[in-house]
N, C-alpha and C positions, 0 to 999 in steps of 0.2 A: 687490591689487585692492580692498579695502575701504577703503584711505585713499582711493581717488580721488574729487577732485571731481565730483559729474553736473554736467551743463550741462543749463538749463532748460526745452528738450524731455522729457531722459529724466528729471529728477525729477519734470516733470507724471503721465509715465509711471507710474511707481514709485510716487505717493502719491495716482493717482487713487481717485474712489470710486463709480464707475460699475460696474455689475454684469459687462456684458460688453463687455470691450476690446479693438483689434488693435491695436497696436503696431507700423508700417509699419519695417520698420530697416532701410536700404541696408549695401551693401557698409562693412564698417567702421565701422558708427555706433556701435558699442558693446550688440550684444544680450543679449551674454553678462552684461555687466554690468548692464544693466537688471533682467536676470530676476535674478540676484543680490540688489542693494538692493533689490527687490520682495520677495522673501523676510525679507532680513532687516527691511525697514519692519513688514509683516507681525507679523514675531514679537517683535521688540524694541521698535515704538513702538506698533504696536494690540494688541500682549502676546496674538495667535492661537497658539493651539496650533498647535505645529509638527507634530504629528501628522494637521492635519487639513489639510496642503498637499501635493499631489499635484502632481510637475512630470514632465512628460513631455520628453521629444527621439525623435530617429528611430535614434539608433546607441550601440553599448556605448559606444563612445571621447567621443563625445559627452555622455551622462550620467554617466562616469566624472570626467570635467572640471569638470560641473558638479559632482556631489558633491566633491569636493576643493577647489572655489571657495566652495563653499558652508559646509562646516562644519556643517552641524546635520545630525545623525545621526538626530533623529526625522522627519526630513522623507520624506517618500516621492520619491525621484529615478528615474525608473525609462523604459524603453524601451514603446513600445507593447503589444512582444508579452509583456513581464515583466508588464504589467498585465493583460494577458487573461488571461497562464497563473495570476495567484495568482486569477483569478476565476471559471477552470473548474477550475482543480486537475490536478496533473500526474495524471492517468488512464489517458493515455496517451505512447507516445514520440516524439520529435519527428523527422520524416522531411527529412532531408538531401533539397540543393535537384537533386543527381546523380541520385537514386533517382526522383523524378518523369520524368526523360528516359529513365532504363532502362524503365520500367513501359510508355510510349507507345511505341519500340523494340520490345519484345514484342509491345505492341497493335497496333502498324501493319502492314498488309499489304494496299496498294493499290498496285498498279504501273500501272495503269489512272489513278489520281489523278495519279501524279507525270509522267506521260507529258501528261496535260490543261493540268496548272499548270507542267509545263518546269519540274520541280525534281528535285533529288536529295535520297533518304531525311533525310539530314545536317538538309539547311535546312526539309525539311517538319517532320520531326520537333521541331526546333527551333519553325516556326511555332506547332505543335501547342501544345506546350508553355506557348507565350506568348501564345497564346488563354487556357486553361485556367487562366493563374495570374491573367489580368488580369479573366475571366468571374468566377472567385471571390471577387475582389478588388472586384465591383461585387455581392454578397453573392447571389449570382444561383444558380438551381436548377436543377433539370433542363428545369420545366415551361418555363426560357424559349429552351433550342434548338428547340423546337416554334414559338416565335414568331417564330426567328430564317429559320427553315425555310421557313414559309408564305409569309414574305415575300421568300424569294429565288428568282434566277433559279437554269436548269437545274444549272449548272458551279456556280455556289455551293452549291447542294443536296446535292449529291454530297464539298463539298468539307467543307460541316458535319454531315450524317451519320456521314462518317468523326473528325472531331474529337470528337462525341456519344459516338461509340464507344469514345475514345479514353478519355473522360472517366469514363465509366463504368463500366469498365477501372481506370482509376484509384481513385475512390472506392471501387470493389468489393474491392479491394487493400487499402486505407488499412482499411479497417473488420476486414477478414480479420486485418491484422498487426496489430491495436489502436494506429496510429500519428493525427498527423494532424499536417498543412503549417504554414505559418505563419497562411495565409490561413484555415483553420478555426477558430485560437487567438483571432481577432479575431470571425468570422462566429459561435461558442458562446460569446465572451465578450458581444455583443451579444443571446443568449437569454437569458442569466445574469443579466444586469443586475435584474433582479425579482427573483433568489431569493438574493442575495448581502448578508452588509452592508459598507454603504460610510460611513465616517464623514467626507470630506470637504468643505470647506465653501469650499475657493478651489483650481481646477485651471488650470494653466501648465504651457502649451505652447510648445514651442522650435521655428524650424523648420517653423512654421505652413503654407507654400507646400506642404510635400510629402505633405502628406493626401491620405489616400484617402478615397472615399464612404463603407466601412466602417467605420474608423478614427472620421470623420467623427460616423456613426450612433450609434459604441460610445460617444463625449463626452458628443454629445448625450444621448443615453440616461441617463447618469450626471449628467450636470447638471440634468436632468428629475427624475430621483429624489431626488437630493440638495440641489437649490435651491442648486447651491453657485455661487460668484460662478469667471466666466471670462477668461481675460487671455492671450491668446496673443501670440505674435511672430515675425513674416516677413519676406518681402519677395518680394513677387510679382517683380521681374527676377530676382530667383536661382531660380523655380523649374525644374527642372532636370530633373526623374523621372516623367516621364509614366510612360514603359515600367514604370514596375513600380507606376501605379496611379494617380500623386497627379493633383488633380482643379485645375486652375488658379482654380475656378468659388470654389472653396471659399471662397480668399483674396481674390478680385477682385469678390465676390458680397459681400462678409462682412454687411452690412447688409440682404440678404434671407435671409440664414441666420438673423441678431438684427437684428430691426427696428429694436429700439431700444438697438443697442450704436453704444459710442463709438470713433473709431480717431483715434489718437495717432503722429502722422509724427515719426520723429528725424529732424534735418536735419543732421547735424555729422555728416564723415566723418575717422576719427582716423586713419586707416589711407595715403590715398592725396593725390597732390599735387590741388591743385585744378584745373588744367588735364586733368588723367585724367580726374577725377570729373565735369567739366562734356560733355566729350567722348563718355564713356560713357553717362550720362544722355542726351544728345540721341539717341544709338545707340539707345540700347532702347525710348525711349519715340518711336520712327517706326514702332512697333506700338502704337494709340491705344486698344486694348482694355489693357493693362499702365495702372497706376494711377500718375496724374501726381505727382511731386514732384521736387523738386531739392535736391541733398545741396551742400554747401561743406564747405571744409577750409583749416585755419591754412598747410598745406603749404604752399610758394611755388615747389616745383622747377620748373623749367625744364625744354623741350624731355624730356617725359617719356613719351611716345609715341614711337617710331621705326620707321621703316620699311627694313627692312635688305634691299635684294635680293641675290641670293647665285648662282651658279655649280655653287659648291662648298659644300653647308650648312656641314660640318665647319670647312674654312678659316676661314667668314666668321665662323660661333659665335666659335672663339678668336681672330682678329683682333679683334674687337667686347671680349673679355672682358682683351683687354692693353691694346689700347687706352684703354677706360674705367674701366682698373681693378675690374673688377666680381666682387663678393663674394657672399654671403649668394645662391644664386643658385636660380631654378624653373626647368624648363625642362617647358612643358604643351603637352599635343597633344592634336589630338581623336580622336588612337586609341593602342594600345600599338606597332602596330606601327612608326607611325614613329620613336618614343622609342629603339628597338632598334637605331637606325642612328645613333646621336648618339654621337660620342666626346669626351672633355671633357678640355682638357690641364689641369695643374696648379692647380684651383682645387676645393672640394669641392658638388655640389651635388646636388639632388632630381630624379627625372624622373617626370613624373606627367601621367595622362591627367586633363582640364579637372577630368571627374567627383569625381575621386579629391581634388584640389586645394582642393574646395570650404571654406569657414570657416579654411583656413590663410594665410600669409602670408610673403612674402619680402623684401628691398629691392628684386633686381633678379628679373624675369622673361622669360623667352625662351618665345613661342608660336611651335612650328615650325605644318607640316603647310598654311601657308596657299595651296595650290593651287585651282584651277577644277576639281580632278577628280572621279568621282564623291564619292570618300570623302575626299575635303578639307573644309577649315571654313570656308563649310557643308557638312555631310556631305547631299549629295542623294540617298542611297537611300530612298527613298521606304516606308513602311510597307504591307506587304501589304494589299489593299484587303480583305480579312475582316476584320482588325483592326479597322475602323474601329465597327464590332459593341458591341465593349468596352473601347476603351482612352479615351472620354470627349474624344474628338479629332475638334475644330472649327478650322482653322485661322484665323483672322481675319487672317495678314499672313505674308508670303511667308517659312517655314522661321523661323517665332517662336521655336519651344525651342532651337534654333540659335542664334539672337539671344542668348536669353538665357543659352545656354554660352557666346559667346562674349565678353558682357558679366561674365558670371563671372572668366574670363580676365581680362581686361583687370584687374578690381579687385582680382586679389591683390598686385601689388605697392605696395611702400610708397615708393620712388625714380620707377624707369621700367621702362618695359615695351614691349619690343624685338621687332620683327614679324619674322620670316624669311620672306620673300616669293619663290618661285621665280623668275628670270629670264622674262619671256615668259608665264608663266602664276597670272597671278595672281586669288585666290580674288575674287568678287563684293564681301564683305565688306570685303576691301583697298580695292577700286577705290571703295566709298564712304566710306571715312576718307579718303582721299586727298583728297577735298572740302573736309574740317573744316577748321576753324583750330587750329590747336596741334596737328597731324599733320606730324611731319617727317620727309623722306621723307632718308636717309641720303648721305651723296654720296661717302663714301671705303670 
């Protein structure tokens, strides 16, 4: 990775000298390696103490990649919540994400609720649950279910009362066992920030799309104290993680977060043929809130889109994989369970829901699951309308983070990428590629 050439997007990147930068990186432009050579320009050609670089990502496997790409051992590489914890200090233990649903399990006891809302304990409990992680996750107290309260009708009153209850249940718990969540790691790491020292002076961020308002605050906060210069890197079509926080606003705002920050578009995509890449693009950006640009690629594959209808999924998979000789193979869905029905004759390969797939890479790819049904791709269960309370959810275009899973899809491979289409019922999404140019639709 450090003999490689940059192309003259991402060295403008890597040797800017603007305070605070985004870094727009599509599917396969090369992130990983930008934030790379941005390190090492850093340390080896403006001779910064590598002690005073702070790079963030969102997952262990994530920052373990980087640190082994990286090489420099004084650098700080580290995950959100390894940053919070060296900045409250481990005081307390950290409560597994299971013991949050046992705690509201204990605390629930509405039969009156679940009879109103037409649910079983299971799914309320679960709602519960993902009020509470996503309330904390907007760094929110008690005093704002009181706001939430005043302003709802009879059936909601009732329905947040009992989540209030639930909550504080909860945190009544957490303080008792001396533990605290993840979302507290971040919500005390952002008190802390005044009584801490922080000696860095340039923080990079991986992964930019998947912030949360907190997360957000805690930077913020640390770049306010430290005057240190900021450089992040995304890509607003991959963001992917509402449900467990990130704020689209963050990345697609970036310019009213820093007025006067600079944003740097890669436009080379090293990964995917140029007829995917153009195809994809037009795909996502038919949601005109996502930030305009167009990626190219030296690729030249051919017919690298296919549209396979099928009878029989199984049959048609291994007809498809003898016929085309296909190796190195994904096979992504938008849930687990369909993956569970997929048998694969003689070739070895991955089965992975869209989520799990993200920043990996194959030759060939097989997206099952694409039905019209509810839980097809798109998936149309709709999010509990409490939700919309706390999870920072504005829709601007018909099932957008859908779009943008499915745009995920689409760019992990490196060759072609193979649709499995049910006979008869086929997903909304199909029926609009089916329009494009360079969508072909399979005939044998």
């Amino acid at each position: 990775m450090h003999n490689i050439k940059l192309d003259k997007y991402q060295l403008k990147a890597v040797k800017t000298k603007r305070k605070n930068v985004l870094v727009l990186a599509g599917a396969g432009s090369g992130k990983s390696l930008t934030i790379i050579k941005r390190v090492k320009y850093l340390t080896h050609t403006l001779k910064v103490d590598p002690k005073t670089i702070l790079c963030i990502s969102f997952t262990n496997e994530a920052v373990n990649s980087l640190k082994k790409d990286l090489c420099e051992k004084d650098v700080d590489v580290m995950t959100f919540h390894k940053l919070a914890l060296k900045m409250v200090g481990r005081k307390k233990d950290i409560l597994t994400e299971d013991l949050l649903k046992d705690v509201i399990i204990t605390s629930f006891d509405n039969d009156t609720l679940l009879g109103l809302y037409e649910m079983n304990k299971t799914d309320m409990v679960y709602l519960i649950e993902t009020f509470i992680n996503l309330f904390k996750s907007n760094n929110y107290t008690l005093d704002k279910f009181y706001d939430f309260i005043n302003k709802a009708d009879q059936k909601e009153k009732l329905l947040l009362k009992e989540i209030m209850k639930c909550y504080i249940c909860y945190e009544s718990y957490l303080k008792k066992e001396n533990l605290m969540d993840f979302n507290d790691m971040i919500n005390d790491a952002i008190k802390n920030v005044d009584y801490v020292s922080l000696n860095y002076k340039y923080i990079i961020i991986d992964e930019y799309q998947d912030t949360s308002i907190t997360k957000f605050l805690l930077i913020k906060k640390i770049l306010k104290k430290s005057n240190a210069s900021f450089f992040a890197v995304g890509d607003d079509f991959q963001s992917i993680y509402r449900f467990t926080g990130a704020n689209l606003k963050i990345i697609t705002e970036f310019k009213m977060y820093f007025p006067f920050g600079k944003i740097i578009k890669l436009k080379n995509t090293y990964r995917n043929p140029n007829e995917l890449i153009k195809v994809a693009g037009k795909f996502i950006m038919k949601n005109k809130k996502q930030i305009k640009k167009r990626l190219r690629s030296s690729n030249k594959n051919k017919n690298c889109i296919q549209i396979v209808y099928y009878d029989d999924l199984n049959a048609k998979i291994n007809d498809v994989i003898k016929q085309d000789k296909v190796n190195n193979l994904f096979i992504l869905s938008r849930n687990n369970k369909d993956l569970n029905q997929v048998s694969v004759e003689g070739i070895e390969n991955r089965k992975l829901t869209v989520h799990k797939s993200k920043g990996l890479q194959s030759d060939y790819v097989f997206i099952i699951g694409l039905n019209n049904n509810k839980n097809g791709f798109p998936n149309k269960i709709k999010d509990h309308e409490i939700l919309r309370l706390v999870n920072n959810r504005k829709e601007y275009y018909p099932f957008d983070e859908e779009r943008r899973l499915f745009y995920v899809a689409l760019t992990r491979c490196k060759k072609k990428v193979y649709l499995f289409v049910p006979t008869g019922n086929e997903s909304m999404f199909i029926k609009e590629l089916k329009r494009y140019k360079n969508v072909h639709i399979r005939q044998n």
